[in-house]
C-alpha positions as a Python dict, from the first residue, in 0.01 Angstrom:
ca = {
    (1, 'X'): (0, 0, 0),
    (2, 'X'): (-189, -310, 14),
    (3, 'X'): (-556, -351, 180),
    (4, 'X'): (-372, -552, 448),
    (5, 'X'): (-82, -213, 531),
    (6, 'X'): (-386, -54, 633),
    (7, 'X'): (-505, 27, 975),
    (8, 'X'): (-892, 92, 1119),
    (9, 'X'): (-959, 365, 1372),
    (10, 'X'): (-1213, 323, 1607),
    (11, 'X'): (-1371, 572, 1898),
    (12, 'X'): (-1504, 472, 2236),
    (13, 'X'): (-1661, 707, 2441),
    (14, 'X'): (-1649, 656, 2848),
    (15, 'X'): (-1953, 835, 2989),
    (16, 'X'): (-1854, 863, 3409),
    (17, 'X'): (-2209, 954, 3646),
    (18, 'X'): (-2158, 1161, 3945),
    (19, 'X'): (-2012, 931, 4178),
    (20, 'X'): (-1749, 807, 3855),
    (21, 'X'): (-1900, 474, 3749),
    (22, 'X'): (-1871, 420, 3404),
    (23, 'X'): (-2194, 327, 3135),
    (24, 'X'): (-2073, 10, 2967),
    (25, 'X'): (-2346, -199, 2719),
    (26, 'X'): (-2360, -536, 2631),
    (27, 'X'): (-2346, -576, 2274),
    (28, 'X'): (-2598, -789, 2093),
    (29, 'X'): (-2324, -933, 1846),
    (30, 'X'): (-2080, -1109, 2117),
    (31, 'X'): (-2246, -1050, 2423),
    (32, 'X'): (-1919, -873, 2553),
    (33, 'X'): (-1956, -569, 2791),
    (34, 'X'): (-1751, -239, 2589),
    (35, 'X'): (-1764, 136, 2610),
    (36, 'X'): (-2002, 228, 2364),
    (37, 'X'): (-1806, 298, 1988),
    (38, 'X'): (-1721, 199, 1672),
    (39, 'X'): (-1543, 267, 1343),
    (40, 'X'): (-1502, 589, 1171),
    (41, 'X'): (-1615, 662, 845),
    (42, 'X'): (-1317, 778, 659),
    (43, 'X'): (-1465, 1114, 533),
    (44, 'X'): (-1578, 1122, 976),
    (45, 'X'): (-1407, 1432, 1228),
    (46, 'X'): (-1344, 1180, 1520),
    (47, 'X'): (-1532, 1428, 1812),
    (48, 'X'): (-1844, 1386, 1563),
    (49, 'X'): (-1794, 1006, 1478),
    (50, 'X'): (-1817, 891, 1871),
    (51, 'X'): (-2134, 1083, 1920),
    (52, 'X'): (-2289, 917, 1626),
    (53, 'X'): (-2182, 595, 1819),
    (54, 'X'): (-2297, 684, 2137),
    (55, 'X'): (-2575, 754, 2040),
    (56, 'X'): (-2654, 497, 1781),
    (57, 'X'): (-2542, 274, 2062),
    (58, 'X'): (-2713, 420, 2350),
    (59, 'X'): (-2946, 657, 2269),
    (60, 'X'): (-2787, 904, 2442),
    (61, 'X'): (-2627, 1246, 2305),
    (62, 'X'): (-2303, 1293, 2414),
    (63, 'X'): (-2034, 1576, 2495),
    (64, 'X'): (-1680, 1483, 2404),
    (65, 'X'): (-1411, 1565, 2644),
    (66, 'X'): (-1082, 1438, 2727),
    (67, 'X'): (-895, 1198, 2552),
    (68, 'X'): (-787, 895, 2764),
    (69, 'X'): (-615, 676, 2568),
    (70, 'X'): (-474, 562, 2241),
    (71, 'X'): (-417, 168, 2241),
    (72, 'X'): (-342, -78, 1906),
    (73, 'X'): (-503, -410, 1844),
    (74, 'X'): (-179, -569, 1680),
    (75, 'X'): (-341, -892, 1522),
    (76, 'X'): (-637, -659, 1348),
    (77, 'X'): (-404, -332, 1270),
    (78, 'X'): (-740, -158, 1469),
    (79, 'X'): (-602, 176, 1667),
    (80, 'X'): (-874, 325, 1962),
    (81, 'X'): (-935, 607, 2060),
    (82, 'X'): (-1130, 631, 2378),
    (83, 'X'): (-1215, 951, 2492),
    (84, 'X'): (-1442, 1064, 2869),
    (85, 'X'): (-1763, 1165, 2774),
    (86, 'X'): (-2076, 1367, 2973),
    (87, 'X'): (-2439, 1294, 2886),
    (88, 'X'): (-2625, 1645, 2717),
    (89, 'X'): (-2901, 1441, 2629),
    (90, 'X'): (-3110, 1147, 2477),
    (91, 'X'): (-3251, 837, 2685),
    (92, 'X'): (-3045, 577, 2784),
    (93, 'X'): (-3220, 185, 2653),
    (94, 'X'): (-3124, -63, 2465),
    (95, 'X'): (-3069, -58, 2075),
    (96, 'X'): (-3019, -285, 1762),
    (97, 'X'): (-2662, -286, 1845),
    (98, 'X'): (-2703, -285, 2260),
    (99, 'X'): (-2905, -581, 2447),
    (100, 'X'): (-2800, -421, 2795),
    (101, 'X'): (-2654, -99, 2990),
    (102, 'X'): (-2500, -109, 3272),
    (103, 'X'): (-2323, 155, 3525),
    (104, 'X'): (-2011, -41, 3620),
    (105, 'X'): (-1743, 89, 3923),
    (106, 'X'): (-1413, -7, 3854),
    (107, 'X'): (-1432, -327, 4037),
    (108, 'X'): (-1769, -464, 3784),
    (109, 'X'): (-1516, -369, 3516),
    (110, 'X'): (-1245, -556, 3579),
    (111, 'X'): (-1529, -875, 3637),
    (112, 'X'): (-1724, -802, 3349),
    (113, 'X'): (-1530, -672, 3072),
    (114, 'X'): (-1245, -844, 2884),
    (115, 'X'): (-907, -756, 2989),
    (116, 'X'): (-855, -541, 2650),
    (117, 'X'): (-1159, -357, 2707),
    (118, 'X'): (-1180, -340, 3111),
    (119, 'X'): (-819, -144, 3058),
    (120, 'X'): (-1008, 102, 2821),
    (121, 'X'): (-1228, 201, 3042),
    (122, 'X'): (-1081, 182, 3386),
    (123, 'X'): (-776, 420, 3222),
    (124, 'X'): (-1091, 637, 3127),
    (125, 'X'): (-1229, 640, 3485),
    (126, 'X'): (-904, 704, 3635),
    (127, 'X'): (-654, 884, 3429),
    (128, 'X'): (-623, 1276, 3420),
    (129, 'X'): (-643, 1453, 3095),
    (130, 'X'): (-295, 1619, 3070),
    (131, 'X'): (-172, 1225, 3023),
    (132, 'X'): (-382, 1016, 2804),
    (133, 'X'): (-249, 612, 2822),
    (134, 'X'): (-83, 438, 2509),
    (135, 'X'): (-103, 72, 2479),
    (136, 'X'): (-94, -222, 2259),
    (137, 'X'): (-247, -598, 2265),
    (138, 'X'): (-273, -894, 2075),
    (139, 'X'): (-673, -862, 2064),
    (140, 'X'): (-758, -1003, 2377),
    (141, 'X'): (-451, -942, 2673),
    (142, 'X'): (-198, -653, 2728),
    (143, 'X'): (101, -712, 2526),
    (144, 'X'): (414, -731, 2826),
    (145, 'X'): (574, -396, 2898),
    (146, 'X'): (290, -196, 2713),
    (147, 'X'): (242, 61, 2945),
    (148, 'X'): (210, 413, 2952),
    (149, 'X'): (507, 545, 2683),
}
């Protein structure tokens, strides 16, 4: 299998306050608003991986519930896994990796966050657990007829 067979598996973790707005940050790199997350290390459980990345990203600690969603970036072979999440800890602020957070409703998300990444976390915000979404897109927009399979 060549280098380019391969495919990267990244985390996201949706944190949801009391009234169900979602934390979102600003990343220093692109300035785009995401889910905190990143890329497992391959010797990395997954559960263990996203609080690493919350909290790298955040400074918060986090608990890892539900999964939400599974959804493949077609032109970088990247598959997510984005997963609700409850704060146990830490202080939110900004880190080396996060110039802002933000609690977002679903309507800030849809303005703020690119189409690929709004999806993430809306389907986070609104989905119950029994039926996580699986989707795929072409690194920015929903593929057509990628909806729940």
């Amino acid at each position: 299998m060549s280098e380019g067979d391969r495919h990267s598996v990244s985390v996201a973790g949706v944190i949801l306050d009391d009234v169900g707005r979602a934390l979102l940050i600003q990343r220093r790199d692109n300035g785009h608003w995401e889910a905190p997350g990143g890329v497992l290390e391959l010797a990395e459980d997954i559960r263990a991986g996203l609080k690493r990345e919350v909290l790298e990203e955040t400074g918060l600690r986090a608990q890892v519930d539900d999964l939400t969603g599974v959804y493949k970036n077609m032109k970088r072979g990247i598959i997510a896994l984005v997963f609700r999440c409850r704060i146990v800890g830490g202080s939110a602020r900004e880190t080396s990796e996060a110039q802002g957070l933000r609690w977002m409703n679903s309507e800030e998300v849809r303005e703020l966050a690119t189409e690929a990444f709004a999806v993430r976390v809306l389907d986070a915000m609104a989905r119950p657990a029994t039926s996580p979404a699986v989707r795929h897109h072409d690194g920015t927009f929903l593929a057509e007829g990628s909806g729940d399979l």
